[in-house]
N, C-alpha and C positions, 0 to 999 in steps of 0.2 A: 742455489745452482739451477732447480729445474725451472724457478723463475725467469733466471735469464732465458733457459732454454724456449719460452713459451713466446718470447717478443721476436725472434728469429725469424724471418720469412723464407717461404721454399716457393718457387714456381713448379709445379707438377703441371706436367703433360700424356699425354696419350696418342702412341704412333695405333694407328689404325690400318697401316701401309706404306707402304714408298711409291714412288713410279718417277719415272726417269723418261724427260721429255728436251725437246732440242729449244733453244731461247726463241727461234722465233716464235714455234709455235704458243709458246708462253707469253710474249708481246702480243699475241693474235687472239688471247683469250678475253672473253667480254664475262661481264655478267648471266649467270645461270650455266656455263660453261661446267666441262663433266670430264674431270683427270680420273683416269680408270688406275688402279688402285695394284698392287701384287696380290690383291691377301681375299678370302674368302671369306663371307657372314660368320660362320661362326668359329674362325680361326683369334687364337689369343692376340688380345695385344698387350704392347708394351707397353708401363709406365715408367715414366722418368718424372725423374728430382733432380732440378736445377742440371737441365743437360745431361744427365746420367741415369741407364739404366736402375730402377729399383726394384722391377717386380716385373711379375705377369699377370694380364684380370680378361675378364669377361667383361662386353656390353653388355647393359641391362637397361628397357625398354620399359616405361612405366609413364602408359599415358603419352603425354608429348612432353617428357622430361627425359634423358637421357645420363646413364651412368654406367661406373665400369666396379665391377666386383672383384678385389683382389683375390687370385688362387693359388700364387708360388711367393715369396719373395726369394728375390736372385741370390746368388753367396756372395756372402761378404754383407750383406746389408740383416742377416738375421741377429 
């Protein structure tokens, strides 16, 4: 069984923020362009699995590599 389990693929993502902008201004964005964010430096973010909330983590900054440290997982996923 945990065989099968291991050839499974999961998309994982990380919401960093939202922000909520009108379509033009989104048609009007070029390259190096700068969507300001709801969420402050060191406020948590989300991780999701395949579209759905899984956890809560931290950025972590190592060098010029970038990663996120899980601190909660959400209920229902423990």
């Amino acid at each position: 069984m945990l065989s099968n389990l291991a050839s499974v693929k999961v998309e994982i993502s990380v919401v960093l923020g939202r922000s909520v902008i009108a379509m033009h201004q989104l048609l009007r964005m070029g390259r190096g362009a700068v969507i300001e964010l709801n969420t402050c430096q060191d406020d948590p973010v989300l991780i999701m699995a395949n579209d759905r909330p899984v956890a809560k983590g931290e950025i972590l900054i190592h060098g010029d590599k970038i990663g996120v440290s899980v601190t909660e997982i959400l209920r229902g996923y423990q």
